[in-house]
Gaussian input, Z-matrix of N, CA and C with variables (Angstrom, degrees):
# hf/3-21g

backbone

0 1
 N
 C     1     B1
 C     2     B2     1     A1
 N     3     B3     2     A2     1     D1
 C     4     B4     3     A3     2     D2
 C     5     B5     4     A4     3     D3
 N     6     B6     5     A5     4     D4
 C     7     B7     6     A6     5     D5
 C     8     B8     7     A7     6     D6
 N     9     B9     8     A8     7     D7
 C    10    B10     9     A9     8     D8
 C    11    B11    10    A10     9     D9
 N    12    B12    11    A11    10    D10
 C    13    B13    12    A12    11    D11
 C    14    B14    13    A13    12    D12
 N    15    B15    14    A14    13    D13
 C    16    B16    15    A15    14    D14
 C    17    B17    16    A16    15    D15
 N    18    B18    17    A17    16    D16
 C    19    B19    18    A18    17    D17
 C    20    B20    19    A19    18    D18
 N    21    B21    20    A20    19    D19
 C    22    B22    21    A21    20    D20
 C    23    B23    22    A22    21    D21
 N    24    B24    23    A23    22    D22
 C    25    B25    24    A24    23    D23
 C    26    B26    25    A25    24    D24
 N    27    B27    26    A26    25    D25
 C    28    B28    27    A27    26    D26
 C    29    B29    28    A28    27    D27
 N    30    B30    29    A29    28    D28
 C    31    B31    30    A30    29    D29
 C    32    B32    31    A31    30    D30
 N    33    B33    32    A32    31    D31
 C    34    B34    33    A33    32    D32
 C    35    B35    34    A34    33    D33
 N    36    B36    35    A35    34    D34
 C    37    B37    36    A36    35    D35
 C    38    B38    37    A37    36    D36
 N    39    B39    38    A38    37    D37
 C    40    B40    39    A39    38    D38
 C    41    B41    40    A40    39    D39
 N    42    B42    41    A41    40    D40
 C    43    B43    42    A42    41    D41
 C    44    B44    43    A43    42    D42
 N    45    B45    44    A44    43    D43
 C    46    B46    45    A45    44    D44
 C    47    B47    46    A46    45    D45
 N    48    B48    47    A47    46    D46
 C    49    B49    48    A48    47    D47
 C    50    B50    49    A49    48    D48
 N    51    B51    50    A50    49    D49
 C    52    B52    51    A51    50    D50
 C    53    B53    52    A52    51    D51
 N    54    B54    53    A53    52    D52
 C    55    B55    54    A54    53    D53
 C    56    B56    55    A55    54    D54
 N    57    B57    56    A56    55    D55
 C    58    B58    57    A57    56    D56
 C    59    B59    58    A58    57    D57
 N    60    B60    59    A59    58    D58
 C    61    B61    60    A60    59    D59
 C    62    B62    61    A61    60    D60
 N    63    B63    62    A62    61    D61
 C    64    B64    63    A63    62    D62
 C    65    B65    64    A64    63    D63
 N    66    B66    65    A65    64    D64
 C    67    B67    66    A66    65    D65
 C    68    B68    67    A67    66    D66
 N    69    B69    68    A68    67    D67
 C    70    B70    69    A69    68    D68
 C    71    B71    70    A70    69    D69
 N    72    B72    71    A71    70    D70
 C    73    B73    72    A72    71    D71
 C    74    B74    73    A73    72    D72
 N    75    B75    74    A74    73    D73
 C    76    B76    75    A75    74    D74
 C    77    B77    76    A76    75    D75
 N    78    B78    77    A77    76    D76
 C    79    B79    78    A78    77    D77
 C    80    B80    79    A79    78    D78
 N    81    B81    80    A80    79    D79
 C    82    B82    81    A81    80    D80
 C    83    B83    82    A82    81    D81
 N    84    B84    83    A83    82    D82
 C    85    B85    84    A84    83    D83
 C    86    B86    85    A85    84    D84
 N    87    B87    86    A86    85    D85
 C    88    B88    87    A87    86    D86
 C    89    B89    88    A88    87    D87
 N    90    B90    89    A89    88    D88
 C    91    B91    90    A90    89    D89
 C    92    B92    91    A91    90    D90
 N    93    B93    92    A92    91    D91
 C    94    B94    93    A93    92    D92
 C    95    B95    94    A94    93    D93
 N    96    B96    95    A95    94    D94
 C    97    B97    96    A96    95    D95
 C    98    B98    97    A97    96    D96
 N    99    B99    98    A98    97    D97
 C   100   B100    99    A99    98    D98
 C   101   B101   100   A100    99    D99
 N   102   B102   101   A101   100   D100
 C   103   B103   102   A102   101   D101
 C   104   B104   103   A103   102   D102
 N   105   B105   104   A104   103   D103
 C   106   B106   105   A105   104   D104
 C   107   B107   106   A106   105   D105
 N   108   B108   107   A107   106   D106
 C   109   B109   108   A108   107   D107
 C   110   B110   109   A109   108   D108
 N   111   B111   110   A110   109   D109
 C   112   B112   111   A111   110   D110
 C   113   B113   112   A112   111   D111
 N   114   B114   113   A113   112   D112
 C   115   B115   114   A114   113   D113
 C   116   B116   115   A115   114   D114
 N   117   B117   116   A116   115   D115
 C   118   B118   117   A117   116   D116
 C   119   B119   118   A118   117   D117
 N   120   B120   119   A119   118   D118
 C   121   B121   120   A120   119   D119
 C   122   B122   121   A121   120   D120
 N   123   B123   122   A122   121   D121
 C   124   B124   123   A123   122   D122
 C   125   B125   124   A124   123   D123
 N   126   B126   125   A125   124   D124
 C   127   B127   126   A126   125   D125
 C   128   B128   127   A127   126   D126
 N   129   B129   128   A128   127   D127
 C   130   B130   129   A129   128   D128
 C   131   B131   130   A130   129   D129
 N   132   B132   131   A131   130   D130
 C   133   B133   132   A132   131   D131
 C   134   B134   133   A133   132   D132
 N   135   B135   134   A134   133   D133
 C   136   B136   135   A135   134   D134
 C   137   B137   136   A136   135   D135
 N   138   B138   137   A137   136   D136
 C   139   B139   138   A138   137   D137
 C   140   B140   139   A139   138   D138
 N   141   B141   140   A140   139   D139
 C   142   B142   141   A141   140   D140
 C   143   B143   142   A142   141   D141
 N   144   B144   143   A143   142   D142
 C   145   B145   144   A144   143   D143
 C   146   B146   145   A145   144   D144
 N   147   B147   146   A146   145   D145
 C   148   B148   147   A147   146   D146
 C   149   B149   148   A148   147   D147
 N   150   B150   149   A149   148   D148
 C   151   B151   150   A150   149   D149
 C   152   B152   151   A151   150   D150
 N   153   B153   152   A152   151   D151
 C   154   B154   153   A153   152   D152
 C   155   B155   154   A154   153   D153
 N   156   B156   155   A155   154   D154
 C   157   B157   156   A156   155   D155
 C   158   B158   157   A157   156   D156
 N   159   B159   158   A158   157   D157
 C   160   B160   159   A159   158   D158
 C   161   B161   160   A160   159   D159
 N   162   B162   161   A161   160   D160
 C   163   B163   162   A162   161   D161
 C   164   B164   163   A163   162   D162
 N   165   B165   164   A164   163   D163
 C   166   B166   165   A165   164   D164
 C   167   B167   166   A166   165   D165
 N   168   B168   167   A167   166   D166
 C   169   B169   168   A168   167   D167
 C   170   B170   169   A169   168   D168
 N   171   B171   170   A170   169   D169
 C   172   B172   171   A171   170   D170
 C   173   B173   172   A172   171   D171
 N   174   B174   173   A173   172   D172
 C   175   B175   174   A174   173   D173
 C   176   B176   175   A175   174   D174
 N   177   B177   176   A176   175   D175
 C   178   B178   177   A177   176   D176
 C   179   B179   178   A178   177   D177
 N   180   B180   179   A179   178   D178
 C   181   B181   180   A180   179   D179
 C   182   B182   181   A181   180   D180
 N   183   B183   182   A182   181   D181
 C   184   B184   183   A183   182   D182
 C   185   B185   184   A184   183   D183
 N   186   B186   185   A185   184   D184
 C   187   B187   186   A186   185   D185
 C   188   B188   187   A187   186   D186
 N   189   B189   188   A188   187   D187
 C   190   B190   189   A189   188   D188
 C   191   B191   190   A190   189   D189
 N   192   B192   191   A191   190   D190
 C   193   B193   192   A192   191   D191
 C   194   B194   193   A193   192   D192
 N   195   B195   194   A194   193   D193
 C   196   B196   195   A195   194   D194
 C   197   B197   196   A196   195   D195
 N   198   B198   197   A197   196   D196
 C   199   B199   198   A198   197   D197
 C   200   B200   199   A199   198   D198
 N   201   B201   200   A200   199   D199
 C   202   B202   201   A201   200   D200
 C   203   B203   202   A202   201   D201
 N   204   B204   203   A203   202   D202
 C   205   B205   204   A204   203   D203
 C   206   B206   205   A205   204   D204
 N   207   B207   206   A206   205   D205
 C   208   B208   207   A207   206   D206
 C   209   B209   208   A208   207   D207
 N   210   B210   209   A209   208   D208
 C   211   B211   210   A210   209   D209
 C   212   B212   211   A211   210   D210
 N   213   B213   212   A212   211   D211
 C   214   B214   213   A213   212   D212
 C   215   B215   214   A214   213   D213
 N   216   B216   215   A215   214   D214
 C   217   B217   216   A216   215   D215
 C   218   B218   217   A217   216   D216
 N   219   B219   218   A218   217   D217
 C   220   B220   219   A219   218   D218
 C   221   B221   220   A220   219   D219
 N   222   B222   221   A221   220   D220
 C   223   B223   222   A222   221   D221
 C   224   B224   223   A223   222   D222
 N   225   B225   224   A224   223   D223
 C   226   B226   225   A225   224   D224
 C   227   B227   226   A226   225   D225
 N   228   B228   227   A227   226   D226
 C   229   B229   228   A228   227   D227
 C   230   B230   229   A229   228   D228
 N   231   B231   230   A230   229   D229
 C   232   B232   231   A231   230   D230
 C   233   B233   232   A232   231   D231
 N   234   B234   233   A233   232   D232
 C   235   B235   234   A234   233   D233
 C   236   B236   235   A235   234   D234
 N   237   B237   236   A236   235   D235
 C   238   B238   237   A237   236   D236
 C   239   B239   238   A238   237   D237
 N   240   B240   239   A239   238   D238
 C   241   B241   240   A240   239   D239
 C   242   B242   241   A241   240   D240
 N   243   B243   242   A242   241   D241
 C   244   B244   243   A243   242   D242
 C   245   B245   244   A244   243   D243
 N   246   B246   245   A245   244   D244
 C   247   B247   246   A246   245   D245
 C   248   B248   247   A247   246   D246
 N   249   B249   248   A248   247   D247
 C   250   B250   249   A249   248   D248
 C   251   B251   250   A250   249   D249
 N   252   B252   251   A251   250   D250
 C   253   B253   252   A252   251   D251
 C   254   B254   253   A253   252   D252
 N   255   B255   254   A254   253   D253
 C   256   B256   255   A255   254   D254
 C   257   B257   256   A256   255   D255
 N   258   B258   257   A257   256   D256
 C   259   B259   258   A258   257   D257
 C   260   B260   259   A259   258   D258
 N   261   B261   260   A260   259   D259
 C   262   B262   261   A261   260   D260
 C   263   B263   262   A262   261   D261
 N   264   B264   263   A263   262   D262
 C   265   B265   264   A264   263   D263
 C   266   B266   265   A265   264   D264
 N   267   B267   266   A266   265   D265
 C   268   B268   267   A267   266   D266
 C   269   B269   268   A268   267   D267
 N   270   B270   269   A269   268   D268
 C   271   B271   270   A270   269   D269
 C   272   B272   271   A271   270   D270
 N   273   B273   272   A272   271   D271
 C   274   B274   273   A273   272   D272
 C   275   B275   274   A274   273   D273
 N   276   B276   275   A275   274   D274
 C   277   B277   276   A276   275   D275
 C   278   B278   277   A277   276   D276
 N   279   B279   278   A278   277   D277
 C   280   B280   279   A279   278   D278
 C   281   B281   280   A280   279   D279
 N   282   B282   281   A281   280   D280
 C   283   B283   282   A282   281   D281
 C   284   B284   283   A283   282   D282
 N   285   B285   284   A284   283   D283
 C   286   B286   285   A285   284   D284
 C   287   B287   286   A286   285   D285
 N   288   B288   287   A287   286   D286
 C   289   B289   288   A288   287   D287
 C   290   B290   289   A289   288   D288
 N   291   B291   290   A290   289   D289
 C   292   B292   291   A291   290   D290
 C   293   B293   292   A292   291   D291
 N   294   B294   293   A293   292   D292
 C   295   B295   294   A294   293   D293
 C   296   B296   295   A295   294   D294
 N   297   B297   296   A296   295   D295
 C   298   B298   297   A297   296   D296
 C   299   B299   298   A298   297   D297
 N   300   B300   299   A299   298   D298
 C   301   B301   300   A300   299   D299
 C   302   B302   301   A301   300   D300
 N   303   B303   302   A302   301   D301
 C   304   B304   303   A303   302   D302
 C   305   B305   304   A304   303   D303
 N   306   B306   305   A305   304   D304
 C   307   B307   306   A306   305   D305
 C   308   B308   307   A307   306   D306

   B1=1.4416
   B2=1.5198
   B3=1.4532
   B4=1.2578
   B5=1.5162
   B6=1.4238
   B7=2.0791
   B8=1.6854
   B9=1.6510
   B10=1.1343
   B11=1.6508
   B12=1.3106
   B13=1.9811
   B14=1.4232
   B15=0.9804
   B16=1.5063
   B17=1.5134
   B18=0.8143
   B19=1.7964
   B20=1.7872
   B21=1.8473
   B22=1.5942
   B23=1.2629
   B24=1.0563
   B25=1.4016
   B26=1.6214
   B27=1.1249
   B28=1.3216
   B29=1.7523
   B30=1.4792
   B31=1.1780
   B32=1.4286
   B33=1.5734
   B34=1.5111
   B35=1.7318
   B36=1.2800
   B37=1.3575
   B38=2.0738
   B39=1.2164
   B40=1.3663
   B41=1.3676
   B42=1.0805
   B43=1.2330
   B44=1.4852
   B45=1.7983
   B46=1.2117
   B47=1.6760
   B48=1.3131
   B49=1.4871
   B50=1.8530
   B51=1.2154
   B52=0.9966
   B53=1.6355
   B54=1.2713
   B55=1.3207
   B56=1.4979
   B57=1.4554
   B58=1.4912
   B59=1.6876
   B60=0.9282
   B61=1.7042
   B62=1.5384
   B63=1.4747
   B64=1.7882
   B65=1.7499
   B66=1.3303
   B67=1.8056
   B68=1.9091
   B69=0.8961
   B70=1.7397
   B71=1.0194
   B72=1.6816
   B73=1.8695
   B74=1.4209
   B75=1.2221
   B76=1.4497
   B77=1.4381
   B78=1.8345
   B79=1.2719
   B80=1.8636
   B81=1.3475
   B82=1.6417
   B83=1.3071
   B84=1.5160
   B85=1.3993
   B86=2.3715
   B87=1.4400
   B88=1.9027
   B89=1.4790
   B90=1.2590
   B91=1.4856
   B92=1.2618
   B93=1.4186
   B94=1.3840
   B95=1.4933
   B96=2.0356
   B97=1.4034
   B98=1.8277
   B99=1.5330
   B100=1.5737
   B101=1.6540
   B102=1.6014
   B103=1.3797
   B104=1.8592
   B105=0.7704
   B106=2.0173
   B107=1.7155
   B108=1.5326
   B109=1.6995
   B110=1.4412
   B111=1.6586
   B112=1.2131
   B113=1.8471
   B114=0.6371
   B115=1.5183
   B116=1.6153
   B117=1.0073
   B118=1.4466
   B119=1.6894
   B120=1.3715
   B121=1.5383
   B122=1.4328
   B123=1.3355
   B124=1.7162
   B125=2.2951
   B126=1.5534
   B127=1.0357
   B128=1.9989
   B129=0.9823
   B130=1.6331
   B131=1.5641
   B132=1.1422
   B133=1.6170
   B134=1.5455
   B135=1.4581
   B136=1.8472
   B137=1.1207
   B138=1.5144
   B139=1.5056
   B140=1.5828
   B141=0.7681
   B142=1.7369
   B143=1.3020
   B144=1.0743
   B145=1.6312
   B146=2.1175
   B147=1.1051
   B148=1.8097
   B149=1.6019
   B150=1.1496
   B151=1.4718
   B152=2.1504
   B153=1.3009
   B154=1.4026
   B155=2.0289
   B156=1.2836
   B157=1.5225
   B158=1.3412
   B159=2.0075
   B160=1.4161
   B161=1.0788
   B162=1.5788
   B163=1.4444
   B164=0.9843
   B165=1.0845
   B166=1.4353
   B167=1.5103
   B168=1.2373
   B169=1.6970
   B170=1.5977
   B171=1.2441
   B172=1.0608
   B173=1.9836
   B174=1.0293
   B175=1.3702
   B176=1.5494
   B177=1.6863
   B178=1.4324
   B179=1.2482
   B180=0.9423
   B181=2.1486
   B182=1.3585
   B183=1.5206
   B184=1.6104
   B185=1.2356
   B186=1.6703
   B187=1.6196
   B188=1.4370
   B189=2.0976
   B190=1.4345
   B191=1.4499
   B192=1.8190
   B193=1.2044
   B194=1.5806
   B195=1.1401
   B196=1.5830
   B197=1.5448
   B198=1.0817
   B199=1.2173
   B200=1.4743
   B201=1.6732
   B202=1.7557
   B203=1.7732
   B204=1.3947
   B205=1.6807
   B206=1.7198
   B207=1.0040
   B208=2.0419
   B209=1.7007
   B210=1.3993
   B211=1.5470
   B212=1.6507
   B213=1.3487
   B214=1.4766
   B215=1.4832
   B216=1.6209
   B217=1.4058
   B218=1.5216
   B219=1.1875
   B220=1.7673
   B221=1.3909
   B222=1.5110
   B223=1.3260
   B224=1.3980
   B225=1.2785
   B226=1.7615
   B227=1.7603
   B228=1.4206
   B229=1.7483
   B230=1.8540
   B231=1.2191
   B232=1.5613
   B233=1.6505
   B234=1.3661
   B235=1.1605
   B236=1.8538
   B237=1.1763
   B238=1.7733
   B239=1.6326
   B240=1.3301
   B241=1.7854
   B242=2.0054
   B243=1.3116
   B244=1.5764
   B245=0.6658
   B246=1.5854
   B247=1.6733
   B248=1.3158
   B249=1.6275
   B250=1.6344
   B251=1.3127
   B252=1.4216
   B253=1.4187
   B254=1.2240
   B255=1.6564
   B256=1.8626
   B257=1.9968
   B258=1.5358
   B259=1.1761
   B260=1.8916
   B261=1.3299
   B262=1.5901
   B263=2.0777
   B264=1.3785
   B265=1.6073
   B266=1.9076
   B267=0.9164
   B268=1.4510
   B269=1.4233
   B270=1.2270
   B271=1.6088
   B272=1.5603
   B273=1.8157
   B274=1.8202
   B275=1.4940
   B276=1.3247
   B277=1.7213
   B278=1.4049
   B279=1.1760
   B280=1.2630
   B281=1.4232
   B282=1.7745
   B283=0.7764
   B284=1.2235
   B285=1.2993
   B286=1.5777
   B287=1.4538
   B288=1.1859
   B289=1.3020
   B290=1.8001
   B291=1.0222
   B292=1.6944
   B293=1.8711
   B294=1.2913
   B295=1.7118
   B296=1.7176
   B297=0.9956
   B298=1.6388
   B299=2.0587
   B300=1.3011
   B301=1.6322
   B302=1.7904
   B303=1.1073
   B304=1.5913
   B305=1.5344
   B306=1.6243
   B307=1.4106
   B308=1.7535
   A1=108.38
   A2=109.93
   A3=106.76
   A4=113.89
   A5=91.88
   A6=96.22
   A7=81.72
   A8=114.92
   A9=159.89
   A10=107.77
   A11=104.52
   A12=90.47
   A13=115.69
   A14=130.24
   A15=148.09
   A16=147.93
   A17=124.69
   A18=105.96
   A19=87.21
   A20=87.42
   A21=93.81
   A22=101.15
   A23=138.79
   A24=146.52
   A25=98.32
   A26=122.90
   A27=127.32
   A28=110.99
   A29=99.40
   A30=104.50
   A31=116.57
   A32=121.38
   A33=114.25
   A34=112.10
   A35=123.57
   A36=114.39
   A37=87.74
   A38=129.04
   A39=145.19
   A40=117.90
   A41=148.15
   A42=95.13
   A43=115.48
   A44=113.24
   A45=107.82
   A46=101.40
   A47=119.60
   A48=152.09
   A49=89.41
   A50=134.58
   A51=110.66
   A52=127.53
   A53=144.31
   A54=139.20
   A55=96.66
   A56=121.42
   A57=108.54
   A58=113.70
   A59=114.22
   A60=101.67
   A61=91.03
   A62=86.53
   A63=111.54
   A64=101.87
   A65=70.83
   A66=83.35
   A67=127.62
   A68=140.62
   A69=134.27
   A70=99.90
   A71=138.77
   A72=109.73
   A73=114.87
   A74=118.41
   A75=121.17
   A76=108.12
   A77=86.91
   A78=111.82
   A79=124.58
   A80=110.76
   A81=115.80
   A82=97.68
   A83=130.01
   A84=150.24
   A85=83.01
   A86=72.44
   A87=86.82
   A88=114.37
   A89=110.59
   A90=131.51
   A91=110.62
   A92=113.47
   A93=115.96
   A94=128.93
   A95=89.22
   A96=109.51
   A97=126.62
   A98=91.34
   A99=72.45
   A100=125.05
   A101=111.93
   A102=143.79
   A103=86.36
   A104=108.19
   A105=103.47
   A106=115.48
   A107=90.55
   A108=100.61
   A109=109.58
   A110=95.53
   A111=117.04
   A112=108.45
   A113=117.40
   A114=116.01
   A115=128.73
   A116=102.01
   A117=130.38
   A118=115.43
   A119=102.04
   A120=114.52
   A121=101.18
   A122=122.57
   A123=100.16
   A124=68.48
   A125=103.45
   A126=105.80
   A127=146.41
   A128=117.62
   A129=112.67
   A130=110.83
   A131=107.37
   A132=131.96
   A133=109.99
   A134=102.02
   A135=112.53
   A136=115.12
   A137=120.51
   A138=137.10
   A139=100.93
   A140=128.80
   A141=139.76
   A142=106.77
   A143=136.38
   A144=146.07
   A145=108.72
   A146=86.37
   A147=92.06
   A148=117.96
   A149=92.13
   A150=107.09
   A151=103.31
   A152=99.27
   A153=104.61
   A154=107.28
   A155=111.28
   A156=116.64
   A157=93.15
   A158=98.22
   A159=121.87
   A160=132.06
   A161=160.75
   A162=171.52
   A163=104.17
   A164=131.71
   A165=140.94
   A166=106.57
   A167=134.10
   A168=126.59
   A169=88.07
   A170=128.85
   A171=150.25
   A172=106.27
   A173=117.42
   A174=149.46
   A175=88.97
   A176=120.69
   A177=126.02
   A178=114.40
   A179=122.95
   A180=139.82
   A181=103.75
   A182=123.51
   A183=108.55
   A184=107.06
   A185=114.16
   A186=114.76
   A187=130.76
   A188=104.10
   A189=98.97
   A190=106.42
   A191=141.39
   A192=123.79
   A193=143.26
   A194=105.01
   A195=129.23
   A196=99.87
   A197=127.57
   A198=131.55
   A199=96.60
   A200=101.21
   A201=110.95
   A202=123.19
   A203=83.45
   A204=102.41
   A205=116.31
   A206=113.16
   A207=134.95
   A208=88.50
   A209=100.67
   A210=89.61
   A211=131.86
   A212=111.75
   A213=121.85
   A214=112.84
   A215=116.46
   A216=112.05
   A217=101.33
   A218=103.98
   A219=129.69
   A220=94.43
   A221=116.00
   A222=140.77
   A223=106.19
   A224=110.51
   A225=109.35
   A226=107.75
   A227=94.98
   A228=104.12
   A229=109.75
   A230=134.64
   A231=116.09
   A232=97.68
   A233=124.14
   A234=114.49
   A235=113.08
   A236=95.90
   A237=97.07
   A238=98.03
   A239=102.98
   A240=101.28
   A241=98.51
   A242=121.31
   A243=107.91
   A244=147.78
   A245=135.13
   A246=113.87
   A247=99.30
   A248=126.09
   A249=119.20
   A250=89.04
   A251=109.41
   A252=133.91
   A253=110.57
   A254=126.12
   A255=143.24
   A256=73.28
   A257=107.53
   A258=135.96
   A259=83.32
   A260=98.67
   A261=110.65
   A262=107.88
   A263=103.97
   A264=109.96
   A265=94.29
   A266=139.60
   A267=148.97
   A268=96.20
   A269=126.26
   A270=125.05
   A271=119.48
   A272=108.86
   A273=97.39
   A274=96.87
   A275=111.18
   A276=102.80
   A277=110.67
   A278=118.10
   A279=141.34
   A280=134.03
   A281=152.42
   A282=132.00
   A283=100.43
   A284=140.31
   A285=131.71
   A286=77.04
   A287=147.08
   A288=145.68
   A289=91.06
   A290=111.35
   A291=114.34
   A292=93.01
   A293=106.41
   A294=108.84
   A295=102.78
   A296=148.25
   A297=157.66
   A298=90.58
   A299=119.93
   A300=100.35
   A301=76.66
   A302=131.04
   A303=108.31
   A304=115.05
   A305=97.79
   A306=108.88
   A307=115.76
   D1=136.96
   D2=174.32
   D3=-125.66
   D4=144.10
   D5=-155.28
   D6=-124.54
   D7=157.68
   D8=-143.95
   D9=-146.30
   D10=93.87
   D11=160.08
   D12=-149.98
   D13=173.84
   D14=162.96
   D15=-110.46
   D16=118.97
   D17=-173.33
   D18=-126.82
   D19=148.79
   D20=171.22
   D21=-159.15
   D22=88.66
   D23=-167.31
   D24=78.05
   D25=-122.14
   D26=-157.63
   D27=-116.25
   D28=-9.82
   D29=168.69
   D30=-81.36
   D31=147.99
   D32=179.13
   D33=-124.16
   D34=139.15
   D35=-139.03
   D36=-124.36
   D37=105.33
   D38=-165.20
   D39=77.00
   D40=-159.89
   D41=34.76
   D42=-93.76
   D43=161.94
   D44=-174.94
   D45=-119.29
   D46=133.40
   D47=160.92
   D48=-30.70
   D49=118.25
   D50=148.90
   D51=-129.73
   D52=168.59
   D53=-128.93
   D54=-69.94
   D55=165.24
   D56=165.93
   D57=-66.94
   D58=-41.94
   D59=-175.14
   D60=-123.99
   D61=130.50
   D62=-164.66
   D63=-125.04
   D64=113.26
   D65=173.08
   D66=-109.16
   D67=124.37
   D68=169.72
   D69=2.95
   D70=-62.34
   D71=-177.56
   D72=-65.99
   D73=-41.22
   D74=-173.53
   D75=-31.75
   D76=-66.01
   D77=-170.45
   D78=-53.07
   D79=-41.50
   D80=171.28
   D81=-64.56
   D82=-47.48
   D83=-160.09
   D84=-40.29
   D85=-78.67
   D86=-179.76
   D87=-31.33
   D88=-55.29
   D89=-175.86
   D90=-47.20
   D91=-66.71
   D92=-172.82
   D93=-49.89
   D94=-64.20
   D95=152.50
   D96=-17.23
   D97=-73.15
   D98=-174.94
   D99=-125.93
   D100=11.32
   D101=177.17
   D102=-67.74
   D103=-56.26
   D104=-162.00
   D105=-81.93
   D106=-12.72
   D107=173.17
   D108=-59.58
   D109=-60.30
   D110=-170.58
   D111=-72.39
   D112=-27.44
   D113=165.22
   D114=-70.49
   D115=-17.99
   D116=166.54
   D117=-52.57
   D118=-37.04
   D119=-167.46
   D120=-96.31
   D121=-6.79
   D122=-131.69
   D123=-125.03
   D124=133.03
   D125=168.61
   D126=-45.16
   D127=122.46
   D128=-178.52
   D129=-19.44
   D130=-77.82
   D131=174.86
   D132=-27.61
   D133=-52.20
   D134=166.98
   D135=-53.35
   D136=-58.03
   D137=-155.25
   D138=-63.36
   D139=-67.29
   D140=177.68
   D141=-52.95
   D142=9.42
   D143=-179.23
   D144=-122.27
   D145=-11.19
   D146=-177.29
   D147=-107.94
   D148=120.36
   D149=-160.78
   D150=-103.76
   D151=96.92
   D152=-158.41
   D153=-71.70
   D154=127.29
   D155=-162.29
   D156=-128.55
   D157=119.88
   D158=151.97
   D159=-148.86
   D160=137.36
   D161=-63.70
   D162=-115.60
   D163=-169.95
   D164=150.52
   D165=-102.40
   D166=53.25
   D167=-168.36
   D168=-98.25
   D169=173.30
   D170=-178.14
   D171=-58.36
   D172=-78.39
   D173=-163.36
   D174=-45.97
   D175=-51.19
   D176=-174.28
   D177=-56.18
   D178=-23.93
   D179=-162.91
   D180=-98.40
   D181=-17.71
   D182=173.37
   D183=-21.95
   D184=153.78
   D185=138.72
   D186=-45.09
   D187=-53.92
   D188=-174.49
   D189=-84.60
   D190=11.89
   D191=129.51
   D192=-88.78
   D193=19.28
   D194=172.52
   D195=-101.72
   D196=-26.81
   D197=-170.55
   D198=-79.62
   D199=-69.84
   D200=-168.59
   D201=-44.50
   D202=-34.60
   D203=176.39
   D204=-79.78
   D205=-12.12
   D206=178.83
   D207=-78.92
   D208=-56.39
   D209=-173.94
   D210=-101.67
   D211=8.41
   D212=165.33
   D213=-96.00
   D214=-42.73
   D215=165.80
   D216=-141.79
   D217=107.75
   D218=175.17
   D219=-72.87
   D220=132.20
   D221=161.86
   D222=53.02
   D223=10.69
   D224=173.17
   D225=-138.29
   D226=56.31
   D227=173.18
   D228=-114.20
   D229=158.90
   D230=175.30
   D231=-122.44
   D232=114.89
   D233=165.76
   D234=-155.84
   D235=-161.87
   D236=-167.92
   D237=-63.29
   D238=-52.68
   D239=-171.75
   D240=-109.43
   D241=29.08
   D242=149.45
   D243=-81.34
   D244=-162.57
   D245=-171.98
   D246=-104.41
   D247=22.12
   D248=151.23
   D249=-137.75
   D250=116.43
   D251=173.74
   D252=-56.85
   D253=124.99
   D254=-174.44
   D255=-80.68
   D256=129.80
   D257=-146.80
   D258=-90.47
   D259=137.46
   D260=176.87
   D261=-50.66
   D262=140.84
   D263=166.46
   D264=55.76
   D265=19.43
   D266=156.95
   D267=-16.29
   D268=120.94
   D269=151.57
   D270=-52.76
   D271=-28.47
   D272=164.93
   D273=104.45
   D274=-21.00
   D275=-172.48
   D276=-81.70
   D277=178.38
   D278=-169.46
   D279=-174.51
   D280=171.31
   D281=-163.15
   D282=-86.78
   D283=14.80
   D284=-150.37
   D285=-131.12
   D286=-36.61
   D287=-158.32
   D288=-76.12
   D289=-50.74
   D290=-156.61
   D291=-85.04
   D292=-36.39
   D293=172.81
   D294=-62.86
   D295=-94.44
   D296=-136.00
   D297=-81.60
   D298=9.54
   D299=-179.38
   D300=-88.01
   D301=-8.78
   D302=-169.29
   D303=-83.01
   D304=-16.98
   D305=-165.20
   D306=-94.68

């Protein structure tokens, strides 16, 4: 099973169910969908302060999600090919990893 979530302050953003085999459209598909909903709420001043963090898995590295992520958060995305490099031999964890093992 592959699960989808977010944290950004205290708000928590899915989690969302996502397909068994997840590919770059799926994946922006998700993004768009419900990444801009939720951004919608969350102040200017905030937004430019959030530095969006995901894996190095395959599906994350699309073009059209390297792209989507260039233009929702420019120079403040974390991934295999972003402009803050997902750190070599990475253990993979995260706060969402240690949050959703309860769920």
């Amino acid at each position: 099973m592959n699960v989808w979530s977010g944290i950004f302050g205290t708000e928590i953003l899915g989690p969302f169910i996502l397909p068994d085999i997840l590919t770059a459209a799926t994946y922006v598909e998700l993004l768009g969908d419900n990444l801009r909903e939720f951004l919608e709420e969350v102040p200017l001043y905030e937004k430019r302060k959030i530095i969006f963090q995901q894996d190095g898995t395959g599906p994350h590295n699309g073009r059209i999600v390297t792209n989507f992520l260039n233009r929702q958060f420019p120079g403040r995305w974390m991934g295999r090919y972003g402009p803050i490099r997902w750190p070599a031999r990475s253990p993979d964890l995260n706060p969402l990893d240690f949050f959703l093992w309860g769920h």
